[in-house]
N, C-alpha and C positions, 0 to 999 in steps of 0.2 A: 504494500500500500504506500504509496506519495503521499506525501503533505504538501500543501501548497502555502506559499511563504514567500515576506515581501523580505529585498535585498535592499539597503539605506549604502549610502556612498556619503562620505564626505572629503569638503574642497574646504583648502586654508584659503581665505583673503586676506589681503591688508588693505585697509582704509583711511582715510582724516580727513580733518574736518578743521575752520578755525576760530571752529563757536564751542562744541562742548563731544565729549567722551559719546552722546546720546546721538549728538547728529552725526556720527562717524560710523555709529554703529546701523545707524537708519541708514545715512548714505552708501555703505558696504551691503546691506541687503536687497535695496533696493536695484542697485546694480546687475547682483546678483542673482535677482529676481529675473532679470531681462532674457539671461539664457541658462535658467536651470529652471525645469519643470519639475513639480511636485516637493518644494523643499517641507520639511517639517520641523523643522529645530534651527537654533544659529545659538552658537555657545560662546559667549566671549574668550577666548582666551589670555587677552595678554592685552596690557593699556599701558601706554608709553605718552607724554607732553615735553616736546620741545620747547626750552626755555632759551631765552636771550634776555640777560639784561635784568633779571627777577621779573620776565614777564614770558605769560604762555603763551608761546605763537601757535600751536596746531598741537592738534590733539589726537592720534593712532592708535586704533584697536587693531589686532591681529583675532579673526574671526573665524572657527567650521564650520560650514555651511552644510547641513544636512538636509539629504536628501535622498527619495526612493525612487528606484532603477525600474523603467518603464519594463512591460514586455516578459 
């Protein structure tokens, strides 16, 4: 007897943004959105702000982007 059963794939992005940690994270999904079909999940991994001067220029999340494998 077969089971029948979904496969999930995840893709690393990097994103930023030079307003806040949230819109880095939206703008990396969104992206992401354009050409991965059927995402379910987006896990932050990793948040890095570049600093100059005592002041934050841009804000980087490193993102997995999950998602299940048509077909």
């Amino acid at each position: 007897m077969r089971s029948e059963g979904s496969v999930a794939r995840v893709t690393e992005i990097v994103a930023d943004s030079t307003k806040s940690f949230e819109d880095a994270v939206m703008t990396g999904f969104k992206r992401a959105s354009k050409t991965l079909r059927g995402i379910t999940g987006v896990r932050i991994k990793d948040q890095y702000a570049q600093v100059q001067e005592g002041e934050i220029l841009r804000f980087r999340v490193t993102l997995d982007i999950i998602f299940v494998l048509e077909g």
